[in-house]
N, C-alpha and C positions, 0 to 999 in steps of 0.2 A: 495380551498386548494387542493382538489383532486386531476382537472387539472391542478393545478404546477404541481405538484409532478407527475403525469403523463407525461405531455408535458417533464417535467428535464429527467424521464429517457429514454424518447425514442430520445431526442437530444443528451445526453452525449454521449461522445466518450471513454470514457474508458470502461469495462467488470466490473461486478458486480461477483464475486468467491465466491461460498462457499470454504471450507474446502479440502473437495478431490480435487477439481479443481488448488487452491492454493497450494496443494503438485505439484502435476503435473507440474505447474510453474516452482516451488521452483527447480524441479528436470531436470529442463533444464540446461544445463551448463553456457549458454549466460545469463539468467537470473538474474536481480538484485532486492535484494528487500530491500526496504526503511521501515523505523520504525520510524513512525512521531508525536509519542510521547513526553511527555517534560522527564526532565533526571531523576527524580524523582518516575518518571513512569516504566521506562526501570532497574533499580536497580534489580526487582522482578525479571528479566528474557524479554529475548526477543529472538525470531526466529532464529536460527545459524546462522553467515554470512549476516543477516540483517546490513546496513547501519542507522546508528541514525542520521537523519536530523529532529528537532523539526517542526514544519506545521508551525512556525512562521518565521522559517528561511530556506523554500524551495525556498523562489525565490531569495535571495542573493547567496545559494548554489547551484544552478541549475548548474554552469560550473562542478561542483564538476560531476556531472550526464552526463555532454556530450555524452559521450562515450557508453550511454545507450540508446540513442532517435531510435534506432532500434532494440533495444534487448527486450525481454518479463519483464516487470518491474509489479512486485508484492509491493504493498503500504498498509501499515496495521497500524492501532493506538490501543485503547483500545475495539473499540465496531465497528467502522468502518463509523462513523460520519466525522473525521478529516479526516481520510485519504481520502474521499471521496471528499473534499475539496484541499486536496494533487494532485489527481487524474486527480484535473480539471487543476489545475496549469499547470501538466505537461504536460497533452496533448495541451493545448492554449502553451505550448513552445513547440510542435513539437514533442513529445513524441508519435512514433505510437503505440506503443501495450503495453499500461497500465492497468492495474488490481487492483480494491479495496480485500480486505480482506472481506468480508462480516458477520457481530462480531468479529471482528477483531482479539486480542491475545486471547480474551476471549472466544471466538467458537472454535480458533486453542487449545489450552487447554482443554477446554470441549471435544475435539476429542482427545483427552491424547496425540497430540503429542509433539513432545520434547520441549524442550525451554532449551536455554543455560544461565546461568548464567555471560557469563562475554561479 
């Protein structure tokens, strides 16, 4: 188990982000960030300007994202398990410079910062 989990992250091609590193993203203008939570989830609150695409529906949505496979793309769910999963998608569709959320809403909250409600 160790060596998966070791061998996955030195293969992955996305960035693992904490919290300051994902403002720093968030604070690029090119920058898009995905929220790959289910809808039920997202009601509480989600990240300003985040896009809601569920982790069940990134790869049929993926044209939706085109226009992002060069820009800095921040991907967050609840704890940062799904998006990580999200992460992988997009870079196997040619996404260069993808970023998980690492604890996902729940670390960006825990660092008190904003969340929008709508």
């Amino acid at each position: 188990m160790i060596i998966w989990t070791e061998f996955s992250r030195i293969t992955r091609k996305y960035q693992q982000v904490n919290t300051t590193q994902a403002v720093q993203i968030f604070n690029q203008d090119t920058a898009v960030v995905i929220d790959v939570r289910e809808d039920s989830e997202v009601r509480s609150g989600k990240i300003k300007g985040a896009k809601h695409i569920p982790l069940a529906q990134i790869k049929t949505r993926l044209v939706e994202l085109e226009s992002a496979k060069t820009k800095p793309v921040l991907v967050y769910c609840r704890s940062g398990s799904r998006s990580s999963h999200a992460c992988d998608l997009l870079t196997k569709a040619g996404f260069e410079n993808v970023s998980n959320l690492a604890g996902g809403i729940t670390a960006w909250e825990s660092a008190n910062l904003p969340v929008s409600k709508r």
